[in-house]
C-alpha positions, 0 to 999 in steps of 0.5 A: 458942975459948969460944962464948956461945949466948943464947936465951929471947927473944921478943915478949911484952905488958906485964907479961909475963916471959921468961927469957934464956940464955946458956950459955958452951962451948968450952975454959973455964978460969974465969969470973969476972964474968957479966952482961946488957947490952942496947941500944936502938935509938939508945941506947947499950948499958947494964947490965942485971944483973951475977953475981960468981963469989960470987954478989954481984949487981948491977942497973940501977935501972929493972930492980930488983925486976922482973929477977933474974940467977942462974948456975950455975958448973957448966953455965957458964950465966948466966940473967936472970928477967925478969918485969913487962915494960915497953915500955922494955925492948925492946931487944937483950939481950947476954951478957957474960962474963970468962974468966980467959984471953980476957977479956971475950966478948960474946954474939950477942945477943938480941930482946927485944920488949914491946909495951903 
């Protein structure tokens, strides 16, 4: 069994920051892809921030040059740095993860709440 536990949520004002966790635990054989989706309340769940296992990076353009997405391979943690919050990113922030033998695992998520 592999848990993903988030943490680093909160309630913060404009222009504030936080910085999500998500640290995978159990039997782990291998991650390859690491990521940050959230979802807005009526909108559809969307891509935040996405690690390769290389290290390549991937971002959604409203987040660029403000959230950077980072992971270390040895705890099995995946991170999001997110700095000059807006009102639009208040949503429920989730963590994704692909192991090499269960496939994609989803975190439990995590309120994130910017008001101006």
């Amino acid at each position: 069994q592999v848990q993903l536990v988030e943490s680093g949520g909160g309630s913060v004002q404009a222009g504030g920051s936080l910085r999500l966790s998500c640290a995978a635990s159990g039997v782990i054989f291998s991650i390859s892809a690491m990521g940050w989706y959230r979802q807005a309340p009526g909108a559809q769940r969307e891509l935040v921030a996405a690690v390769a296992s290389g290290g390549a990076t991937n971002y959604a353009d409203s987040v660029k040059g403000r959230f950077t997405i980072s992971r270390d391979n040895f705890k099995n943690t995946v991170y999001l740095q997110m700095n000059s919050l807006k009102p639009e990113d208040t949503a429920v922030y989730y963590c994704r993860v692909v192991e090499a033998r269960r496939g994609v695992l989803w975190g439990q998520g995590t309120q994130v709440t910017v008001s101006s």
